[in-house]
C-alpha positions as CSV (number, residue, x, y, z in Angstrom):
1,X,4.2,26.1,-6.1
2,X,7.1,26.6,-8.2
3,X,10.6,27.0,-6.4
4,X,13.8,28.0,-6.9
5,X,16.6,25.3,-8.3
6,X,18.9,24.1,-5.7
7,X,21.7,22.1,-4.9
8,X,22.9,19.9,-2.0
9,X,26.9,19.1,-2.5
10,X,28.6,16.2,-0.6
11,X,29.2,12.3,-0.4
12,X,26.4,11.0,-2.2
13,X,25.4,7.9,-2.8
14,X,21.9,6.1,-3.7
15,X,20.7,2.3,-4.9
16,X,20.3,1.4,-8.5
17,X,19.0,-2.4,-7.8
18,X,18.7,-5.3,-5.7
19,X,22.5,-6.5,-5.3
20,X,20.7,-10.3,-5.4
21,X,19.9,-9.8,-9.0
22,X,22.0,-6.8,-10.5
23,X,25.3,-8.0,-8.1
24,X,26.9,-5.2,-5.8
25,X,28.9,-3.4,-8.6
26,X,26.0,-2.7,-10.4
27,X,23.5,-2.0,-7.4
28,X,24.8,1.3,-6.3
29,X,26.0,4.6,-7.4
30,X,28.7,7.1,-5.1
31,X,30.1,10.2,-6.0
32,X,32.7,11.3,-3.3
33,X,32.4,14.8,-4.2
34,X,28.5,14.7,-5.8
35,X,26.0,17.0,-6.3
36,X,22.1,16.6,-5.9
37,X,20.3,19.5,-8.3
38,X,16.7,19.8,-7.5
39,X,14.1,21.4,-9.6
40,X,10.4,22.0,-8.2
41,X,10.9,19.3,-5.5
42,X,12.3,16.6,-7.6
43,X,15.9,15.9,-8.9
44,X,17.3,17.4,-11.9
45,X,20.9,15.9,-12.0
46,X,22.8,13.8,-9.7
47,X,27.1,13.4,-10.3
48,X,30.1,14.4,-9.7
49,X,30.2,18.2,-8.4
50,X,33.3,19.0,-10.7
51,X,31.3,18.1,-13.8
52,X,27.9,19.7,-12.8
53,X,29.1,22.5,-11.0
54,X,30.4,23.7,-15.0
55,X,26.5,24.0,-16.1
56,X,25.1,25.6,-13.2
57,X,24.2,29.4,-12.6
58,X,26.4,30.9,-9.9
59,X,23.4,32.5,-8.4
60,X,22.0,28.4,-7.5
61,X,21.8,28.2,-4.2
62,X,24.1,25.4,-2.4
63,X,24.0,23.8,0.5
64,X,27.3,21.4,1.4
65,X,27.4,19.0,3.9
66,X,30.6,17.9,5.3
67,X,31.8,14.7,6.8
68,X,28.1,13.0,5.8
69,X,25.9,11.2,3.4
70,X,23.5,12.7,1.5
71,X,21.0,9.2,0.4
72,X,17.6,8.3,-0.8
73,X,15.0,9.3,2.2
74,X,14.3,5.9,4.4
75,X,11.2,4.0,2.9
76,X,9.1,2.3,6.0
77,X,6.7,-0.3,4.6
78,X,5.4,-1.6,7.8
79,X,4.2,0.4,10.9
80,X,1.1,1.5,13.4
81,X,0.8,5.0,14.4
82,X,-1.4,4.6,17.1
83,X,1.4,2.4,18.9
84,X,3.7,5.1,19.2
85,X,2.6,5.5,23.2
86,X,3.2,1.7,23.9
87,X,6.6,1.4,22.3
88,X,8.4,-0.9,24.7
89,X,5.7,-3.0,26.3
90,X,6.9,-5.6,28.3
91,X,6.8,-9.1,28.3
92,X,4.4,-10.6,25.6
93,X,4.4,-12.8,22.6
94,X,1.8,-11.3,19.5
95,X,-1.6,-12.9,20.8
96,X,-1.6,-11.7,24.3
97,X,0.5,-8.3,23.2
98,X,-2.2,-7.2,21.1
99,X,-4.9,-7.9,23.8
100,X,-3.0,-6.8,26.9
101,X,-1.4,-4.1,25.5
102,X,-2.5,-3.0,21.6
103,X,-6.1,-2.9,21.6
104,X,-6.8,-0.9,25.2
105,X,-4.2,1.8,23.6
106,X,-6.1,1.9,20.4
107,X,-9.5,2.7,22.1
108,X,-8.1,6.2,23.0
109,X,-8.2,7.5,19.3
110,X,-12.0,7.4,19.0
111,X,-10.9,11.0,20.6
112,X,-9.8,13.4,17.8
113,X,-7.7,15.6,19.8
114,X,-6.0,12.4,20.7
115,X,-5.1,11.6,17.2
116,X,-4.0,14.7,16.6
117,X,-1.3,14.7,19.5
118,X,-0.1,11.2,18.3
119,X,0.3,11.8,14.9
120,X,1.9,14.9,15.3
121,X,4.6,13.0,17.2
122,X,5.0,10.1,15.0
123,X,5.1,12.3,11.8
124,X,8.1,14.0,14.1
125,X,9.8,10.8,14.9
126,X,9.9,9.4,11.2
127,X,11.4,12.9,10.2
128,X,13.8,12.7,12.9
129,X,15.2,9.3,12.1
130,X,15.3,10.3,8.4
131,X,12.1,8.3,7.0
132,X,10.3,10.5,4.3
133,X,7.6,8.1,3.1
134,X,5.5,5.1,5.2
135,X,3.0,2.5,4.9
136,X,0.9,2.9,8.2
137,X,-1.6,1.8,10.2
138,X,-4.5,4.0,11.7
139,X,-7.2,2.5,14.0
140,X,-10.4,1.2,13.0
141,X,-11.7,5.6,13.8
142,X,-12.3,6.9,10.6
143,X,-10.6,10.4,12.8
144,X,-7.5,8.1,13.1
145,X,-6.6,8.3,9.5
146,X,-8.1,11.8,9.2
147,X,-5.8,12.9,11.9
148,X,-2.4,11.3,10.3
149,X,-3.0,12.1,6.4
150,X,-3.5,16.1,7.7
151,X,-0.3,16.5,9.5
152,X,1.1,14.3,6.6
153,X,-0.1,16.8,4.0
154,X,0.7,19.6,6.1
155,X,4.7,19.1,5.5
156,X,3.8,17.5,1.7
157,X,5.0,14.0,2.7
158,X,4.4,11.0,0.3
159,X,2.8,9.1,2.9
160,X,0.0,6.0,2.7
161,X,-2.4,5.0,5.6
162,X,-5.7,3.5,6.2
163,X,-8.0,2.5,8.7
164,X,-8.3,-0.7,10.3
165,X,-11.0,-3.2,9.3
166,X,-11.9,-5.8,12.2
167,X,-15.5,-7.1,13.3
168,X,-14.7,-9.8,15.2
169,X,-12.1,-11.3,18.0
170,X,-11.3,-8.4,19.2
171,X,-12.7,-6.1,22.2
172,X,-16.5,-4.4,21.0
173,X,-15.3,-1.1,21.9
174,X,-12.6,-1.8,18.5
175,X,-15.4,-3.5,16.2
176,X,-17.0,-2.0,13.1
177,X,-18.8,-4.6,10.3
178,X,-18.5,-5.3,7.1
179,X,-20.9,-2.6,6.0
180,X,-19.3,0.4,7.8
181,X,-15.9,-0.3,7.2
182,X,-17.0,-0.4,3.9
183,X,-18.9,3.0,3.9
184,X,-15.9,4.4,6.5
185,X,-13.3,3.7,4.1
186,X,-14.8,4.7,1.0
187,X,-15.2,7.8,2.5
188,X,-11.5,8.2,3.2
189,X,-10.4,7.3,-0.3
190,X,-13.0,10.0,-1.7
191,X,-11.4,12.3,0.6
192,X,-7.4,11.7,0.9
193,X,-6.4,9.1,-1.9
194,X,-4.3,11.4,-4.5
195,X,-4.5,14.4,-2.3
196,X,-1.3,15.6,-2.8
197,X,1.7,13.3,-2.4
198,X,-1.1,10.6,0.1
199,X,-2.3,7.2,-1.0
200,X,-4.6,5.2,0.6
201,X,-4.1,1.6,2.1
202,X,-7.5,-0.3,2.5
203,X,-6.3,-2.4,5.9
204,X,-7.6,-5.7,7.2
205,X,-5.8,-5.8,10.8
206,X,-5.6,-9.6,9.9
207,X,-7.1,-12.1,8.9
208,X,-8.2,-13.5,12.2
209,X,-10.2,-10.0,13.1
210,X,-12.0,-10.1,9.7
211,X,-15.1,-11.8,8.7
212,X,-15.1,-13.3,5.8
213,X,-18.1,-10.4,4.5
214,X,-15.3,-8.2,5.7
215,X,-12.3,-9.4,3.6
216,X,-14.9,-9.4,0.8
217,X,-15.4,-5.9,1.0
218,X,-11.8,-5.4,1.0
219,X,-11.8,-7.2,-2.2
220,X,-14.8,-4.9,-3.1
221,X,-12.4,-1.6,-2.6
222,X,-9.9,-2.8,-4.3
223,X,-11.6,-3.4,-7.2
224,X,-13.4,0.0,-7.2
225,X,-10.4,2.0,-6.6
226,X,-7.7,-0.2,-8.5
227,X,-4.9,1.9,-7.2
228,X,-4.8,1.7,-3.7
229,X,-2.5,-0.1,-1.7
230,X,-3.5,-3.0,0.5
231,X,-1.8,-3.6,3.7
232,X,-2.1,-6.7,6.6
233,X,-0.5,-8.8,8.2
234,X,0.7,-12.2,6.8
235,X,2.2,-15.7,9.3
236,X,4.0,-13.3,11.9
237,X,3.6,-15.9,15.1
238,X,3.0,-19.6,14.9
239,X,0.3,-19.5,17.5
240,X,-1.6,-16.9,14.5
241,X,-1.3,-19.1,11.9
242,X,-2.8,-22.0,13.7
243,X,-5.8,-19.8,14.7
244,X,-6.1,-18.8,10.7
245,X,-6.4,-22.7,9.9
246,X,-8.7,-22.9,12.6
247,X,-10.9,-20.1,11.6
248,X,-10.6,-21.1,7.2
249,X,-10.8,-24.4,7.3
250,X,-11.6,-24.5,3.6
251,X,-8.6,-22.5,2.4
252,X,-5.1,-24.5,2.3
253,X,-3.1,-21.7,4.3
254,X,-2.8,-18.0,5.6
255,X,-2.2,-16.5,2.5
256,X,-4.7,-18.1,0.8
257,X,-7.4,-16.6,3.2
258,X,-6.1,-13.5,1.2
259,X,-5.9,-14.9,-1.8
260,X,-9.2,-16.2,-2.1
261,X,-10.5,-12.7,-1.7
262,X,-8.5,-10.9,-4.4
263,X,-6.6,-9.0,-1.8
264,X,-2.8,-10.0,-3.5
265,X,-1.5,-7.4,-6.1
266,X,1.4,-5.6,-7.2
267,X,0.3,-2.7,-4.4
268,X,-0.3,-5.5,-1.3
269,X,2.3,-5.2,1.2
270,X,2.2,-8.1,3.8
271,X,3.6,-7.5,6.9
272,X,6.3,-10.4,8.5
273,X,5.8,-13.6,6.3
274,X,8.1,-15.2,9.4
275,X,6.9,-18.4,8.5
276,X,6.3,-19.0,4.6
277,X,6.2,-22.6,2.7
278,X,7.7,-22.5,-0.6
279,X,4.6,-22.5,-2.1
280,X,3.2,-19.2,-0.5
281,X,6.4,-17.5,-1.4
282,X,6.0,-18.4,-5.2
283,X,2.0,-17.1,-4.8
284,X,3.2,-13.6,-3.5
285,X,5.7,-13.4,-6.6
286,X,3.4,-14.5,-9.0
287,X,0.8,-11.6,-7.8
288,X,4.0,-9.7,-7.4
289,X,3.0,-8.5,-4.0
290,X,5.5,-7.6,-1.4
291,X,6.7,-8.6,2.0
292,X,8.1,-6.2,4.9
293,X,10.2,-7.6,6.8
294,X,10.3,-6.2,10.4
295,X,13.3,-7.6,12.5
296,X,12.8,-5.5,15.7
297,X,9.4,-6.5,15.9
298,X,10.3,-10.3,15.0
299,X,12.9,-10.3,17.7
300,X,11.0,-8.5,20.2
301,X,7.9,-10.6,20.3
302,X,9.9,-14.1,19.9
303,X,7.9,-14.4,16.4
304,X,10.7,-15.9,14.6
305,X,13.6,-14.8,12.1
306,X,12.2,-13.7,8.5
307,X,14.0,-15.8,5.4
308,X,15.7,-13.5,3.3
309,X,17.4,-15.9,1.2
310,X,14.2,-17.7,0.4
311,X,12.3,-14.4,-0.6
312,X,15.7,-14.0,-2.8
313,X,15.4,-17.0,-4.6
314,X,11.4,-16.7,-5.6
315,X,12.2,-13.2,-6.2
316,X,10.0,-11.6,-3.8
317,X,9.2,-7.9,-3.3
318,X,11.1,-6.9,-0.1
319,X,10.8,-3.8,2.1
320,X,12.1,-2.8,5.1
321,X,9.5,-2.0,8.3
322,X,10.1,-0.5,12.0
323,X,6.9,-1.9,13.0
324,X,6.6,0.2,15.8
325,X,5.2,-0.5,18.5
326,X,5.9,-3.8,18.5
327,X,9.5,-2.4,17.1
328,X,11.7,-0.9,19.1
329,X,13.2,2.0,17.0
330,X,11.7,4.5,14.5
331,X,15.1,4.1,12.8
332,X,15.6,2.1,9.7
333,X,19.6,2.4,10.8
334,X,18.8,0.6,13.6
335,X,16.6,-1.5,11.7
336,X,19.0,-3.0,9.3
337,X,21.3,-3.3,12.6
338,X,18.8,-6.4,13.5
339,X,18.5,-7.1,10.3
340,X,22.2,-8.0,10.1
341,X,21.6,-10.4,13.4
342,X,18.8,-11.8,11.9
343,X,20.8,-13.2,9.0
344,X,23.7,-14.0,11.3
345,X,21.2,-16.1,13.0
346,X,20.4,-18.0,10.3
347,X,24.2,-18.4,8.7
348,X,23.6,-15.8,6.3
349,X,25.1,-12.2,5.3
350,X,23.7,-9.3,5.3
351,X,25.8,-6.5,2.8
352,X,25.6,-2.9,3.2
353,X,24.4,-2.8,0.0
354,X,21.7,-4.9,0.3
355,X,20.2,-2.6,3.5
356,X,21.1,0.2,1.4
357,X,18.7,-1.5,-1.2
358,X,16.1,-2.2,1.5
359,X,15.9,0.9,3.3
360,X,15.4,2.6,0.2
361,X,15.1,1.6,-3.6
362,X,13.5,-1.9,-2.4
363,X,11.0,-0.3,-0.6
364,X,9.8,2.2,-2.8
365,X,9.3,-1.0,-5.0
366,X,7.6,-2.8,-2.4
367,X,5.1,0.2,-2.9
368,X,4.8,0.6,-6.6
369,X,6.7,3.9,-6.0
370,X,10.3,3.4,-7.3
371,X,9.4,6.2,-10.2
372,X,8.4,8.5,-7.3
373,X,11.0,7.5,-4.4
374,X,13.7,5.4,-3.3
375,X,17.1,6.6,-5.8
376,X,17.9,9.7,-7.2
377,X,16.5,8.9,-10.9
378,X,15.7,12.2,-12.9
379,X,12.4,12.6,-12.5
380,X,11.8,11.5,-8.6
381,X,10.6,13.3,-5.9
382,X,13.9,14.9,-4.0
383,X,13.1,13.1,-0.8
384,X,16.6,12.9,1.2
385,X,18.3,12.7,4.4
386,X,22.0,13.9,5.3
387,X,23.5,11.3,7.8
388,X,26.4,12.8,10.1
389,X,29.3,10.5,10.0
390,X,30.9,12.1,13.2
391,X,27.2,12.1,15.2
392,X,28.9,10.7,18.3
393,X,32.7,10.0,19.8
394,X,32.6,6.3,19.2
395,X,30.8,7.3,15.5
396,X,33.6,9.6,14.6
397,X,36.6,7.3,16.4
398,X,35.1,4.5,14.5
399,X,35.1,6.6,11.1
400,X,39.2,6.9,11.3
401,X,39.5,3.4,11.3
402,X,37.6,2.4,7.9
403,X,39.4,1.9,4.7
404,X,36.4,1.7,2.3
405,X,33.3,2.5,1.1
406,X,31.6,-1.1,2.2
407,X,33.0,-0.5,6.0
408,X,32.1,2.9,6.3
409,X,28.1,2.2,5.6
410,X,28.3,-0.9,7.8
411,X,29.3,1.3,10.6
412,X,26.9,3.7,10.3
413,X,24.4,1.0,9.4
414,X,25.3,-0.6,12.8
415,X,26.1,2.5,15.1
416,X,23.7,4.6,13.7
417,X,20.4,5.7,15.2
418,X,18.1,9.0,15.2
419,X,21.3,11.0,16.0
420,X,23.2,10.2,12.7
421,X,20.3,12.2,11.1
422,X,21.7,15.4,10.4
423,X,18.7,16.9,8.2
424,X,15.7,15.4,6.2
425,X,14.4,17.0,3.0
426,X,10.7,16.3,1.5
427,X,10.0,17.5,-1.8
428,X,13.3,19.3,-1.5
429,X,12.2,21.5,1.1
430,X,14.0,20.8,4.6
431,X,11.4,19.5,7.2
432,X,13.8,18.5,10.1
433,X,17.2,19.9,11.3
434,X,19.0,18.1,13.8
435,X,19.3,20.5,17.3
């Protein structure tokens, strides 16, 4: 449907590149006074109000935003929807998490009504923390997927899903086979991929819960639907990736288990890659697929601190993921929060610019969609958030103090949470309002 142009004036800023490769001067543009125009749900013209404000109609329609950020919409390339009731389960490391805790809460959406509840309030939760487009996980029920892509679709995200393929090593009641997840998904594709602004993610759980007829017929998707994404798990947990050797002895290593089976691509998105050998992170560049790296999740199971550097200097595909429920926070703000320790942890830095570039512009790239999302290019869909400098006391005290650009994103990079999100546009239509 054809609407109206409009404009959102403010502090504007959004990522032009990786800082690791372009530097920080050239990886980021910031207008003080800018002004977004949008045309049919995508951007016309991003700049400097003053200069833009010259070629407009007065009639435009413009909305200003004071003492905020108008940015890119959060990119989320790593997380499970069905998780969203288990958020915050105590005391496991991955193994005995996902049996103890993951799998019994995944039986439940075999009910559709169940689905539908869920996915209503995860759709709700990444709109209220300012995430316009995700790579996410259903269940191995087809209605798991049904249920997420129709409230996606409802509000015209730009969302990607799948559902889970396992047939063994886990619970019967969670089991399909090679041939129905094959038939299941197919359907699926036929019915959502390209529907709107949704993709479909053909989704091995992991390696471990896949046969190796089932990572065939992942393969087999793939190569009948070249555009989809495809999105698993990769060495999260040292325990896994012993198990992996034990279950492919033939193959020299985790990601070769995908390898092997034509599952690496320039739309693969593994999730983690805690533990990667040099060799494995030359492989994923080569096939330029993509890694999300998931530091509340990381930290929260004990799996281990993600290499950063290392992806950096094979020049890796990187994206940013909640992983909830294993993460603790829908928010990417928080996200790049642990992010920042993770580095620290490993005697490394983590710039503002750099989890400006992940949150956003590096994970639209992770996802072969950075001429759809992730900057304010001419042409891209006008998915933004406003983030509220002065969302709390200690926010707004803190926000006297800075003396620069650099300072004041690290604050709200560090202090932020779901109540810096002051309003979140998709397709330049608002689809949440703070209160």
């Amino acid at each position: 449907m054809t609407q109206p142009t409009k404009a959102v004036r403010g502090s504007i800023i959004h990522s032009l590149g990786d800082p690791a490769v372009v530097g920080i001067e050239n990886s980021h543009e910031y207008f003080e006074d800018g002004l977004l125009v949008i045309e049919n749900g995508q951007v016309s013209r991003v700049g400097p109000a003053e200069a833009l404000l010259k070629d407009l109609p007065a009639e435009i329609d413009i909305t200003e935003y004071r003492d905020s950020l108008i940015m890119p919409g959060f990119v989320d390339t790593h997380i499970h929807y069905p998780q969203t009731g288990m958020i915050a389960s105590y005391g496991e490391q991955l193994l005995d998490w996902l049996n103890n805790y993951t799998f019994p809460n995944e039986k439940l959406f075999e009910n559709k009504a169940h689905a539908d509840e869920v996915a209503d309030i995860f759709v709700q939760e990444l709109l209220r923390n300012g995430t316009t487009t995700a790579l996410v996980f259903g269940t191995v029920h087809k209605q798991s997927v049904d249920a997420f892509f129709e409230v996606a679709q409802q509000k015209n995200l730009r969302m990607i899903a799948g559902k889970v393929l396992m047939d063994r090593n886990a619970p019967d009641y969670l089991l399909d086979s090679a041939e129905s997840g094959y038939q299941d998904s197919k359907a699926l594709i036929e019915k959502w991929h390209g529907q709107d602004r949704l993709h479909y993610a053909v989704t091995p759980r992991f390696a471990p819960t896949c046969s190796d007829e089932q990572l065939a017929v992942a393969g087999q998707l793939l190569k009948e639907y070249p555009d989809l994404y495809m999105h698993t798990h990769l060495s999260e947990n040292k325990d896994e990736i012993e198990w992996v050797k034990s279950l492919f002895p033939e193959r020299t290593g985790y990601l070769d288990v995908y390898d092997h089976f034509d599952l690496l691509g320039e739309r693969s998105v593994l999730a983690h890659g805690v533990h990667l050998c040099d060799d494995e992170c030359q492989r994923i560049a080569e096939t330029d697929s993509a890694i999300a790296f998931c530091p509340t999740s990381n930290l929260f199971l004990g799996s281990g601190l993600f290499n950063l550097p290392q992806a950096e200097k094979y020049k890796m595909k990187v994206g940013l993921g909640t992983d909830v429920g294993a993460g603790t926070s829908f928010s990417i703000l928080q996200t790049l929060n642990e992010a920042y320790k993770v580095m620290q942890l490993q005697g490394e830095k983590l710039s503002c610019f750099k989890s400006l570039y992940l949150a956003t512009l590096g994970g639209a790239r992770a996802l072969k969609l950075e001429d759809k999302i992730g900057s304010f290019q001419t042409g891209n869909d006008a998915d933004f958030v406003v983030l509220d400098y002065r969302c709390t006391p200690l926010m707004s005290y803190r926000m006297d103090q800075v003396k620069s650009l650099e300072e004041r994103l690290f604050v709200l990079m560090t202090l932020g949470d779901d109540r810096a999100v002051q309003e979140t546009y998709a397709a330049g239509q608002s689809v949440y309002q703070r209160g």
